[in-house]
N, C-alpha and C positions, 0 to 999 in steps of 0.2 A: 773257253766260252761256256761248257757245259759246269764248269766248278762256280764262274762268276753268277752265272744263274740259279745255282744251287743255293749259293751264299745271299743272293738276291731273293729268292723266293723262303727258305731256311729263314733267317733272320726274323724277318714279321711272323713267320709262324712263331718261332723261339715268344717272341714279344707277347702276343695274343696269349701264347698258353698261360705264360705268366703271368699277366693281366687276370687271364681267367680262373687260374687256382686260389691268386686273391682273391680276387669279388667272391669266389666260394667259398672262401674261410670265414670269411668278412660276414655273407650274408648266413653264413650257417650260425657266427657267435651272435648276430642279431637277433635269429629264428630263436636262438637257445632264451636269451634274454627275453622276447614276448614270452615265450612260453611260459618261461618262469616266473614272469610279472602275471601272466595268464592263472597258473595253477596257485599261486599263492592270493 
């Protein structure tokens, strides 16, 4: 009981972090990109 909730609760964190190191890669190569259309 306590392994199936672990893997229950585990799993969508697993998902979200991932989700979320994307959208940070993502929005940091966008940031880079304004900038650079910014500074030039």
């Amino acid at each position: 009981m306590i392994l199936h909730f672990e893997c229950f609760v585990g799993f969508p964190f697993l998902v979200l972090l991932i989700v979320a190191t994307f959208f940070t890669r993502w929005f940091e190569t966008v940031w880079s990109f304004e900038l650079l259309f910014l500074l030039v």
